[in-house]
C-alpha positions in Angstrom: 8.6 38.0 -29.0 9.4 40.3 -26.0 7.5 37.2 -23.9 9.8 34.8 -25.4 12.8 36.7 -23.9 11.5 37.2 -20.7 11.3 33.6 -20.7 14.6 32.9 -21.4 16.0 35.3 -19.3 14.0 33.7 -16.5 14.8 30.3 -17.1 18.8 31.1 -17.8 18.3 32.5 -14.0 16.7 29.6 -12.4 19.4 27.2 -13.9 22.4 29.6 -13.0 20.9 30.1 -9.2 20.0 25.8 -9.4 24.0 25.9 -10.5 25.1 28.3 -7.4 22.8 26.0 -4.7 24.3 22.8 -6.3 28.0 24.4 -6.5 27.8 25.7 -2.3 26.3 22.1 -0.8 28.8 20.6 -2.7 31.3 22.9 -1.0 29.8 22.8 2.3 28.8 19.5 2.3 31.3 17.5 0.8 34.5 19.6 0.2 34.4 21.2 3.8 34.1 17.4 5.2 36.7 16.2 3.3 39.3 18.9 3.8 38.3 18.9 7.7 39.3 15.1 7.5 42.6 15.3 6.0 44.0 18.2 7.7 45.1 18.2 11.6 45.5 21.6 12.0 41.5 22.5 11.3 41.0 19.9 13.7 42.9 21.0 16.4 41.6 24.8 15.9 37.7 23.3 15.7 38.6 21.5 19.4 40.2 23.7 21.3 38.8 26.9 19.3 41.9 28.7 21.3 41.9 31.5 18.2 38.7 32.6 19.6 39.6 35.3 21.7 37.5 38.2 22.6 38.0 41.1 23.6 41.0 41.4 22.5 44.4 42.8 23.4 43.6 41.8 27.1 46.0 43.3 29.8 46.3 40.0 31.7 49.7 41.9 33.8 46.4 43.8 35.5 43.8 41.1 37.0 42.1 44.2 38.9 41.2 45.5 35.1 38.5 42.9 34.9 37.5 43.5 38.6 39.7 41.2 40.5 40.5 42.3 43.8 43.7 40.9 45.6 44.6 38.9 42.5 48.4 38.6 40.5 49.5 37.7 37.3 52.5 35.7 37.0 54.2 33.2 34.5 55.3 29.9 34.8 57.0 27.7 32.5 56.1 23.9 31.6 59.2 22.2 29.7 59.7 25.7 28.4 56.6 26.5 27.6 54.9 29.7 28.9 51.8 30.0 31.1 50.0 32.7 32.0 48.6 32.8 35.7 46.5 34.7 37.9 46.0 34.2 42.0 43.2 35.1 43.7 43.6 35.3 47.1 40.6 34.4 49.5 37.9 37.0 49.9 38.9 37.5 53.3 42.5 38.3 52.7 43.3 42.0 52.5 47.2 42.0 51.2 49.4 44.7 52.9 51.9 44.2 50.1 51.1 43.1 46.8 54.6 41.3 45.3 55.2 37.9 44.4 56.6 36.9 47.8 53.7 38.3 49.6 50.9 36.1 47.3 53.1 33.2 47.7 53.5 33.6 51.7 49.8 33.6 51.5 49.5 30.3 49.5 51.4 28.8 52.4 49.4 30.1 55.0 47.2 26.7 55.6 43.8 27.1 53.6 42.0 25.6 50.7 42.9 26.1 47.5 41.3 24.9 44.1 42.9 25.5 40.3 40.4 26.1 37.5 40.6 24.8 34.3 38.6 26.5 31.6 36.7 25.3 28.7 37.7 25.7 24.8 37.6 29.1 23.3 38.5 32.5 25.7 41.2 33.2 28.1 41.4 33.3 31.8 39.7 36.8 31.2 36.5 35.7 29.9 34.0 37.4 31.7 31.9 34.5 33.2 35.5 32.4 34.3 35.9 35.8 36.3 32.8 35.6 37.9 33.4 32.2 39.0 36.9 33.3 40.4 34.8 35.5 42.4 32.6 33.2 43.4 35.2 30.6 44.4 37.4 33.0 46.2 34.9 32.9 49.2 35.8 29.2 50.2 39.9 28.9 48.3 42.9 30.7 47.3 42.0 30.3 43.5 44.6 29.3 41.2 43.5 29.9 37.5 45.9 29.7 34.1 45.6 29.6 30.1 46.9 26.1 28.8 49.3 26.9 25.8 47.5 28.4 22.9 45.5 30.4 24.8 45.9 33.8 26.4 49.0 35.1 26.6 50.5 31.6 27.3 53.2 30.0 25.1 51.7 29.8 21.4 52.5 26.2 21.3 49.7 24.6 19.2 47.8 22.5 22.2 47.1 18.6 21.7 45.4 16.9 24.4 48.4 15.2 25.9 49.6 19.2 26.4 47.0 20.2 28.1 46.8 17.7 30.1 50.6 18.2 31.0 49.7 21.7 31.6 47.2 21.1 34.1 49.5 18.3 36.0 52.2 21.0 36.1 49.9 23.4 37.6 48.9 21.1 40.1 53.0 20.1 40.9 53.5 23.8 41.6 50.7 24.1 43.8 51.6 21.0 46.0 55.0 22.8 45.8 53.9 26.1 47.9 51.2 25.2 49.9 51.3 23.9 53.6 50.7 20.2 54.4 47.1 21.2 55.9 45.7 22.9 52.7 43.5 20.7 50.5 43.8 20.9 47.0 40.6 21.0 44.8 40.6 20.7 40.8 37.6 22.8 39.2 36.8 21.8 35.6 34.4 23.5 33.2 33.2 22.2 30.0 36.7 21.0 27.8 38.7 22.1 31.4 35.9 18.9 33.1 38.1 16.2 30.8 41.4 18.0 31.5 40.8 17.9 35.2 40.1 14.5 35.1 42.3 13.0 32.8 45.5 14.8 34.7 43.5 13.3 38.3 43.9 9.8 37.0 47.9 10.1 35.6 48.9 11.8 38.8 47.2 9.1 40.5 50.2 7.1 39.7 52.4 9.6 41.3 51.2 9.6 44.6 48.5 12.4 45.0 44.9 12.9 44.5 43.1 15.7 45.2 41.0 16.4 47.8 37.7 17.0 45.7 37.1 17.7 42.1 33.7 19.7 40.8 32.9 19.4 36.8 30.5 21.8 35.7 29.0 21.6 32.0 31.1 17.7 31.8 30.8 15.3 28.8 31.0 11.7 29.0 33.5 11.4 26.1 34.5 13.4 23.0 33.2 10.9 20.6 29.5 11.9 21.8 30.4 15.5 22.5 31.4 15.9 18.6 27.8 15.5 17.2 27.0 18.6 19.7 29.6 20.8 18.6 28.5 24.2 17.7 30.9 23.8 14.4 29.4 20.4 13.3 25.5 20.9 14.1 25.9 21.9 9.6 27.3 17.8 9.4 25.6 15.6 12.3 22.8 14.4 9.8 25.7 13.4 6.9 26.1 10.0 5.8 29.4 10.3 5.7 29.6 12.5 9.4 31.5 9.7 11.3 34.0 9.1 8.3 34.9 12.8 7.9 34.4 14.1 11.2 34.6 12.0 14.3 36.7 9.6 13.1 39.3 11.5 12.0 39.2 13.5 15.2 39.5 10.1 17.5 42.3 8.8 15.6 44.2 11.4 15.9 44.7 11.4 19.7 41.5 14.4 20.6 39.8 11.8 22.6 39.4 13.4 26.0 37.5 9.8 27.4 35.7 11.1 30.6 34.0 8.2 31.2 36.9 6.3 32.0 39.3 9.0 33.0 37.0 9.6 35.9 37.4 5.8 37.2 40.8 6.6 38.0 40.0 9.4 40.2 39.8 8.2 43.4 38.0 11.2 45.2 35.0 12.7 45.8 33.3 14.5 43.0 30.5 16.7 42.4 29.1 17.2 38.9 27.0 19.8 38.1 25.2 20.8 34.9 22.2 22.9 33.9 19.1 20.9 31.8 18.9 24.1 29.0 22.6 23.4 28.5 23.2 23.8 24.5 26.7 23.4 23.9 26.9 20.4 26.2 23.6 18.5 26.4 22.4 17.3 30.1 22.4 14.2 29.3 26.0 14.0 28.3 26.9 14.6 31.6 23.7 12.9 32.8 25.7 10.0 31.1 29.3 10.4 32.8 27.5 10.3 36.4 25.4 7.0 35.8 29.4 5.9 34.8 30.6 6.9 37.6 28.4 5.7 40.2 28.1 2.4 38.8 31.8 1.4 38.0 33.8 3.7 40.9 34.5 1.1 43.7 32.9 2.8 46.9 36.4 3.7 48.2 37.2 6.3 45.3 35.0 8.4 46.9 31.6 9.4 46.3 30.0 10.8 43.1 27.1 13.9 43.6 25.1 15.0 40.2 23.3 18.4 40.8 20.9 19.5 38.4 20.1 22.8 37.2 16.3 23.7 36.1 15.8 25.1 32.4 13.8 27.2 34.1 16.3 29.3 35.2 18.4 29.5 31.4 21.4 29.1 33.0 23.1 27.4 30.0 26.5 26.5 30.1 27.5 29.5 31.7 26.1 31.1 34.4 25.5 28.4 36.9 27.7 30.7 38.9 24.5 33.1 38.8 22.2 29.9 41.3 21.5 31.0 44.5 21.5 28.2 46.1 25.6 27.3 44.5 27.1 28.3 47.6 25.4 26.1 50.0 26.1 23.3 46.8 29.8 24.1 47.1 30.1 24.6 51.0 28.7 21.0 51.6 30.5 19.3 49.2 33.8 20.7 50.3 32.9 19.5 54.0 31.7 16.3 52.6 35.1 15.9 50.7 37.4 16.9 53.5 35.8 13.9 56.1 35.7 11.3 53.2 39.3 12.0 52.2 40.5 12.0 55.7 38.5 8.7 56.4 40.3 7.4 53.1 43.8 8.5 54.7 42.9 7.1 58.2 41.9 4.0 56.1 45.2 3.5 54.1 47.3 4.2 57.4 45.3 1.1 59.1 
């Protein structure tokens, strides 16, 4: 009798766990796919993941906090909407003064200078952007902001078309305070590669290029990038993963096309992207240089794909940490300068 109960009592717990499995891949599975297709707001805080912010409570007002030397935070305003912005002055630069006039007298002062454009997730504070800004200080005045939603920017929620217009602003104010001899370089990483670009090609239209743009960690095009996405690695597999989850994502505007965003950029461009990559596959961006070297007409400029070994685990992060990414950067800023002034001298003739 007592081995009767046991049996029941086993088999009433096999059902009920069978029940709980059946009852959380339906939820996962199916409701989580369903929901994510029907609302706009998940979507937009799965792409731009701009609610991910750590550490928190970040004194941006205090760049030398998080070890930046010779750097101000300032704010702009795009159509109303708040920025948050830091300036790094060049390595060599040792400010007597330190207010906004000063940094600014120094933006106009004739050298390089190149605005970063960070990836989803973060702030302007993330640790590994602030070793870049380091990094990048040795050739440019850096110039490095939060789009809205991020930071301590404007809480506006982002679309693509805003940070876009974020980007183009940034690059209006630059033009605005440097000298005619500086050139003006766009850095992009991961999300920030498409930004970069996609603002490139529109301000084509109003009369400027830059004078070189690097992409590290670039995708070809969101619509490939999805399946990769740390949040939809659960759903890639589902028979139902382009109805719930990439569709819904294209048709409602987060595109972020690299691949032809990048044919409108008429300038020299170095892309950059470690093999060990996991949040953005190499051959994503493997993918967006064989598209640019084969449809770019010769007089865009040229297009340079540097590999990173796996070897060397520097993921999507921490290219920054490659020895040899100084010499990388040095020549391609050299190689930029003489193509765009051959452009130029071209044009004029």
């Amino acid at each position: 009798m007592l081995w009767m109960k046991r049996r029941r009592f086993k088999k009433r717990i096999t059902i009920l766990t069978l029940k709980v499995v059946i009852i959380i891949n339906l939820l996962v599975f199916v409701v989580i796919p369903l929901i994510f297709k029907f609302s706009y707001a998940l979507q937009r805080k799965a792409v731009f993941l701009n609610f991910v912010n750590l550490p928190e409570n970040n004194d941006y007002s205090q760049p030398k906090v998080f070890g930046l030397e010779g750097a101000r935070n300032f704010y702009l305003y795009n159509n109303g909407v708040k920025l948050g912005v830091w300036q790094i002055l060049p390595s060599q630069v040792i400010p007597n003064k330190t207010d906004d006039n000063t940094f600014e007298t120094y933006l106009g002062n004739g050298q390089d200078v190149i605005l970063y454009n960070h990836g989803n997730a973060g702030s302007r504070a993330t640790a590994h952007r602030v070793e870049m800004y380091k990094f990048l200080s040795n050739f440019f005045h850096v110039i490095t902001y939060d789009y809205r939603g991020y930071g301590d920017s404007g809480d506006d929620p982002p679309t693509e078309a805003d940070v876009v217009s974020d980007c183009k602003f940034m690059v209006q104010w630059i033009r605005s305070k440097i000298s005619p001899e500086s050139h003006i370089f766009i850095w992009g990483h991961s999300l920030g590669t498409s930004i970069a670009l996609s603002a490139t090609s529109t301000l084509k239209k109003e009369g400027f290029v830059p004078t070189g743009i690097i992409l590290e960690a670039p995708f070809n095009n969101f619509r490939d990038e999805i399946g990769e996405f740390p949040l939809a690695l659960l759903f890639k597999y589902l028979p139902w993963f382009e109805a719930c989850i990439v569709n819904p994502l294209t048709n409602n505007g987060f595109v972020f096309q690299s691949d032809e965003y990048i044919l409108n950029a008429d300038c020299p461009i170095l892309i950059m992207h470690a093999e060990d990559d996991r949040t953005v596959p190499f051959e994503l961006g493997k993918k967006l240089y064989t598209v640019a070297s084969e449809k770019r007409l010769e007089t865009q400029g040229s297009v340079q794909f540097q590999s990173f070994p796996k070897k060397f685990h520097y993921g999507h992060r921490y290219i920054i940490r490659a020895p040899e990414l100084h010499d990388i950067v040095e020549r391609f800023i050299r190689k930029a300068v003489n193509e765009t002034e051959m452009i130029l001298l071209g044009e004029k003739n």
